[in-house]
N, C-alpha and C positions, 0 to 999 in steps of 0.2 A: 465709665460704662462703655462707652465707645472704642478702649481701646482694647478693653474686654472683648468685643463682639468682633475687631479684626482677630483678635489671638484665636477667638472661638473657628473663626473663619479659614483659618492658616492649619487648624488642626486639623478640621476634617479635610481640606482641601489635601493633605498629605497622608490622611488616614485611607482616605474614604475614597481617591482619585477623583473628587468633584470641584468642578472649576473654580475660585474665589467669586469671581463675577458673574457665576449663575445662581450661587446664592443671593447675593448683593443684591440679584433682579429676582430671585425670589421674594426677599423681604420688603422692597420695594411692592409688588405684586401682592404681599399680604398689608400691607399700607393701607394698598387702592380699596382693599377686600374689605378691612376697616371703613373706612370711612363712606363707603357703600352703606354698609351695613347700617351706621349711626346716623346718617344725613337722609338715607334713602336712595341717594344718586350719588356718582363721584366721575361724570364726564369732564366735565371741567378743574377735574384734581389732578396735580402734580406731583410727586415726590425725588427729590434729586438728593443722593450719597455720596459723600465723597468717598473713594475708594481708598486714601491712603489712610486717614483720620477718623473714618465712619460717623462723622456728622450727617444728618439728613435734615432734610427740611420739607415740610408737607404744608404746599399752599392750595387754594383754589384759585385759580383765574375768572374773575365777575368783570361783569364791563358796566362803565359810567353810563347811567341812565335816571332821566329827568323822575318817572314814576318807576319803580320798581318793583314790579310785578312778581318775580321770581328772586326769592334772597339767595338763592344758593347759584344763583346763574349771572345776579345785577346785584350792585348796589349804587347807593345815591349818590347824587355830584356833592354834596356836603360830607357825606363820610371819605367819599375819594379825597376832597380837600384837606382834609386833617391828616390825613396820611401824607400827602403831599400837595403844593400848591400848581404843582405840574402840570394835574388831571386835568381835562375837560371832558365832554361829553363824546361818547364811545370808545373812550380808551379803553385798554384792557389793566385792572387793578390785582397784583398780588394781592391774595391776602392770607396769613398764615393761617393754619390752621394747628391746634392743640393737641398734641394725639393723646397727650393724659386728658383729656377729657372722655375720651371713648367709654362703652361701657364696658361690661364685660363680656359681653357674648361678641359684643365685635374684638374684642381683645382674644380670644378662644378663638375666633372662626383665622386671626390674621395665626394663628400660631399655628392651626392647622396647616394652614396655605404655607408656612414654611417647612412643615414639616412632611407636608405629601412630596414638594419637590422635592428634599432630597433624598427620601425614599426613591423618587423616580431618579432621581439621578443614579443614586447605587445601584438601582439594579440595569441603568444603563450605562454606567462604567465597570459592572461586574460582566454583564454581558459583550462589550466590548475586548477583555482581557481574556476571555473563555473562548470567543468567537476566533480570536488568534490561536490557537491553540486545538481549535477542530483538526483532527486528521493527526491528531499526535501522541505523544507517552507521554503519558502525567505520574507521578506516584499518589497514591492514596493510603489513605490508613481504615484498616476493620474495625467500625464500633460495635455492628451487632447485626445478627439474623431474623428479616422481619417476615415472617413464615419463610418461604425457598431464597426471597434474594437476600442482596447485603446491601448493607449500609456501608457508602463509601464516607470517609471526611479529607475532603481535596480542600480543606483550609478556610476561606471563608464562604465554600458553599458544599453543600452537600450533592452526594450522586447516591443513585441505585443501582446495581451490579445484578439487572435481572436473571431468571434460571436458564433461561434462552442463551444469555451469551458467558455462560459459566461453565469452564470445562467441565468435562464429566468426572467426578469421583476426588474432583477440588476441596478439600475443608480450610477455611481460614478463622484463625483466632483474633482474638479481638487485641487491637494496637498492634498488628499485623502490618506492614508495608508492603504493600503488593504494585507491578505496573500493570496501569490499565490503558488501553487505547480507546479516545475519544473519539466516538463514531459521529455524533450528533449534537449541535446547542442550540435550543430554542429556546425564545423569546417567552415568555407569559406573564401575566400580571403577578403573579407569586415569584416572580425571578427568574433567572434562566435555569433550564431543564437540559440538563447532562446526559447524553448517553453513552454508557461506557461498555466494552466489550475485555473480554481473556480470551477470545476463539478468532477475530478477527486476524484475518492472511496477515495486514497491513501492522500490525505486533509484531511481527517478526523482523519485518523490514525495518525497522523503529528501532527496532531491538541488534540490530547489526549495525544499524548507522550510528549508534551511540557506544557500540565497540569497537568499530574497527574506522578507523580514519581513514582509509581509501574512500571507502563507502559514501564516506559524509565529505569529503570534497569533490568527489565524483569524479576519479578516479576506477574506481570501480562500480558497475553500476550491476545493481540486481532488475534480473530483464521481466522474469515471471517468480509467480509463490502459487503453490500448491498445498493448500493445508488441510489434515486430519488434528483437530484440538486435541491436544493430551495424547496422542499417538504417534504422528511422524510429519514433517514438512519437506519439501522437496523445494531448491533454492535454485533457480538458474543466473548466474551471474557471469559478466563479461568485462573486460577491462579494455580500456581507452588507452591506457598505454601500455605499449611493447615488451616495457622489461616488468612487470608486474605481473605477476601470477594471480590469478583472481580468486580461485578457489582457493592459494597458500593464503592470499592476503585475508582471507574470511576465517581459514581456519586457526591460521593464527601459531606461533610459537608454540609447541607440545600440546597444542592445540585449547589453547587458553582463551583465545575471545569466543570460538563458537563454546567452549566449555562453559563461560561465563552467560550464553543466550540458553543454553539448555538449563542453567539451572535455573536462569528465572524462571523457565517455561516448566519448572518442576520436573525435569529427566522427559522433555516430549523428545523424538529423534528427531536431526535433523539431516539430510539429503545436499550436499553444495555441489551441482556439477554445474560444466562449463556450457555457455551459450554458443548456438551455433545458428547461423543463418540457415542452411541447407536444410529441412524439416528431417531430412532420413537421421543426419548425424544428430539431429538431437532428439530424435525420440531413439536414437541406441543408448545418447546418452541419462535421457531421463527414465529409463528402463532400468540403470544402475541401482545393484552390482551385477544384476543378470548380464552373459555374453550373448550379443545377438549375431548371428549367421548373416541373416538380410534384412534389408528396411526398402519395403516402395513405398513411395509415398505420394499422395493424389492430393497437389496442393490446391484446386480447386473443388473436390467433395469434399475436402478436411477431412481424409479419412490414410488410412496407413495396413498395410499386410507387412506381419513378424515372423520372421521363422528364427526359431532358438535351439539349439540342441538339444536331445531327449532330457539330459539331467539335467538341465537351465531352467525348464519349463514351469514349474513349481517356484522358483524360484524369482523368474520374469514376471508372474501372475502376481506371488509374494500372498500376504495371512488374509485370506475371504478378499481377494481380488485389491488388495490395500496399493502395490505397489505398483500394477496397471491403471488402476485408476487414478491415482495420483501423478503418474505420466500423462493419462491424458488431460488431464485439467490441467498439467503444466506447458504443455504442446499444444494444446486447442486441439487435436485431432482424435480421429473416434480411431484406435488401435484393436486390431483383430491378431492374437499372437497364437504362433502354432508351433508346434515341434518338427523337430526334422523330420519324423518320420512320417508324421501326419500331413505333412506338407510334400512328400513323396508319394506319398499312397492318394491323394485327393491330384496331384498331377501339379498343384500349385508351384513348386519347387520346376519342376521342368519349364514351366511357361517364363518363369521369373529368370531363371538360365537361359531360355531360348530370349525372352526381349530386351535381354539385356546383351547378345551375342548379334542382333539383330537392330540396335542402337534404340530396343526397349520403349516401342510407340505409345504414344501416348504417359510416358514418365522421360523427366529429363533422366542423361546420366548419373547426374549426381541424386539422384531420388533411388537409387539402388545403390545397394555400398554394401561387401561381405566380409568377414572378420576372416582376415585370414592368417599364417602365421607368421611372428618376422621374422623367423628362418626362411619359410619358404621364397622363393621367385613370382618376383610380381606382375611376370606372363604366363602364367601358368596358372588357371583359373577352375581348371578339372577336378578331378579326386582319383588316385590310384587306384585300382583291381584291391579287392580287400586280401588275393594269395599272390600278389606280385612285391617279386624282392626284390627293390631298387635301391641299393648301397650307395649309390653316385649323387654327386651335386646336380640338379639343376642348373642347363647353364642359362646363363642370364640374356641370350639372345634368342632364347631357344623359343619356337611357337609350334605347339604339338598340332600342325595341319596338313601338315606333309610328311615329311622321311626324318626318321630318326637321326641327329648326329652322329657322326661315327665316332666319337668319345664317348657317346649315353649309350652305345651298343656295343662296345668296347667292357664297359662298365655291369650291363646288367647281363648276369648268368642262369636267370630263373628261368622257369617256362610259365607261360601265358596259360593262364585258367582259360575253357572256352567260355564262361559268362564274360570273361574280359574283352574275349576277341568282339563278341555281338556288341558289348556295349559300344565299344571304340571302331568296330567296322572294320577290323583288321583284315586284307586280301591277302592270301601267301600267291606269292609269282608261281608256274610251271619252270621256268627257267631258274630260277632258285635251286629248283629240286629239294623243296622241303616238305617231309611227310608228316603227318603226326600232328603233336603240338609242338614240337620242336621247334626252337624260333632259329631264323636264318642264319648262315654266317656272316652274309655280306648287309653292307646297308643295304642295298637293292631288294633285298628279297621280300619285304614287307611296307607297305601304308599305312598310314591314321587318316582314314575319311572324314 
């Protein structure tokens, strides 16, 4: 019998993850409950188990006393004497006690008492193993639809997969394996209470650090997530070390791990551009694929002015404003995007050229940045006359504030529109002797103001 109740004991302790020696003190505990129950009182009861053997012994401790007023508390110097000739008066006398003599309701009540703890134990070693595991990707499996949500079965507990965090236009079949991200586990007296999401940002992240091994040694680290569920994600990711490409290490060989995060996510899109300290370079960059002209950026209103070129525009905005707003939730900042043209005609473009020639008060340098091309010279910050023909290189010392090189006028044979001359302030000399639009022969004969 006892060695039955260790085996019984070993079982659950390996089933169930409840400790052998808190049963031990449960059954003890429903002992006490017993003999409560059948005596009336059980202060003065003992129960002691051995834990390797499961022998137990249930005695009361009664103390030698001349009249004995209380049997369950005293007994007599004559009965202590038979027991042993040891006793005298106020010892304290073992005295066993029969636990097959109980009845049966104190036999029910000790069985309940073993049987609530380890109910409570289960659901405090279920909740313990669940509570690990908050903030993560679990798989589950689809039993059934209980009006809008689903019924998840995550093994020995059940979750609910409410309509709230179920992507939009999701069906799943039943015996379905699906990953879900554990938002929430509480505690209640029915068990712990799972909450599980498909829409939550932090799915994604979960979902790259289980493909891609940079990710998950932290090597590469993803900085922000931006997410529309079932439509498109935007990934900012940054790498710790030098020779690792962060965006190749995510996307992976022909593009196979982030190919492996989109189909779990059932074909949602996903966005991996690179992390950038600077705010301007990375709302250009979280603006992708649109090309941006300029970014200021006001890192203390958390706010940002865009100018895009006309055909970009549509494009930087992207489907009912999907791909600007997902910039800004990725950027933290409130982005205003405009088109070249629009940004010419409102003067905003001017100002953004003028304080940025003027070392652009109130935005640091690096909070202005302009796409420019990599052919072109990276002192040369103007734009051509739209009917000026200049065939020549750019030379690479060249700063258009003063006198033309005599190699770039050498080179150019067009004649100067006059919107060209006003825009650039062009002076022709009297001593030049140039009439007309005719542009000089000599370098002398003309300025850039």
């Amino acid at each position: 019998m006892n060695k039955e109740l260790i085996e019984a004991l070993n079982v659950l302790e390996k089933e169930n993850n409840i400790s052998k020696d808190i049963l031990l003190e449960a059954i003890e505990n429903s002992l006490l409950t017993a003999c409560k129950n059948h005596f009336g009182k059980a202060d003065n009861v003992k129960v002691n188990i051995n834990r390797e053997t499961g022998d137990f012994a249930v005695y009361a401790e009664k103390e030698v006393a001349e009249d004995v007023e209380d049997p369950m508390l005293q007994i007599s110097l004559a009965e202590a004497k038979m027991k042993s000739a040891r006793y005298d008066l106020g010892d304290i006398v073992h005295v066993p006690i029969n636990s097959k003599e109980f009845g049966r309701i104190a036999t029910q009540n000790a069985k309940n008492v073993i049987l609530q703890k380890i109910r409570e134990e289960e659901r405090k070693a279920l909740f313990n193993d669940w509570y690990c595991k908050e903030k993560d990707v679990v798989t589950g499996i689809v039993q059934r639809y209980v009006n809008r949500n689903v019924c998840i079965d995550l093994g020995k507990i059940d979750a609910i997969l409410s309509e709230s965090e179920q992507v939009r236009g999701e069906v799943f079949r039943p015996t379905e394996r699906i990953k879900l991200f554990v938002i929430e586990v509480k505690d209640t007296n029915k068990g712990p209470r799972i909450t599980v999401s498909r829409t939550h940002p932090d799915l994604v992240k979960r979902l790259f650090e289980s493909e891609v091994a940079e990710v998950r040694d932290g090597t590469v680290e993803i900085k922000a997530i931006a997410r529309e569920a079932g439509s498109r994600t935007k990934i900012a990711v940054c790498s710790n070390d030098p020779n690792v490409d962060p965006v190749g290490a995510c996307v992976g060989l022909n593009g196979a791990r982030v190919n492996a995060v989109v189909s779990e996510l059932r074909g949602e899109k996903i966005d991996i551009i690179n992390w950038d300290d600077n705010p301007a370079f990375l709302i250009e960059n979280a603006l992708s694929p649109a090309k941006v002209i300029l970014v200021a950026a006001d890192e203390e209103e958390r706010e940002a002015q865009v100018i895009v070129p006309d055909y970009q525009l549509s494009l930087a905005i992207g489907k009912e404003g999907q791909n600007a707003r997902l910039a800004a939730r990725l950027t933290g900042y409130k982005i205003d995007i405009k088109s070249e043209t629009q940004a010419r005609e409102s003067g905003l473009m001017d100002d953004l050229e003028m304080g940025y020639e003027d070392g652009f008060e109130g935005y640091t340098d690096k909070d202005l940045i302009g796409n420019q091309d990599e052919e072109s010279d990276e002192g040369y910050e103007g734009e051509l006359p739209e009917n000026a023909e200049y065939d020549g290189e750019l030379l690479e010392d060249a700063e258009y504030d003063g006198e033309l090189p005599a190699d770039a006028q050498e080179e150019y044979d067009g004649e100067l529109p006059a919107d060209a001359q006003e825009e650039y302030g062009r002076e022709y000399s009297e001593d030049a002797g140039c009439a007309g639009d005719e542009a000089p022969d000599s370098e002398e004969g003309y300025r850039i103001q």
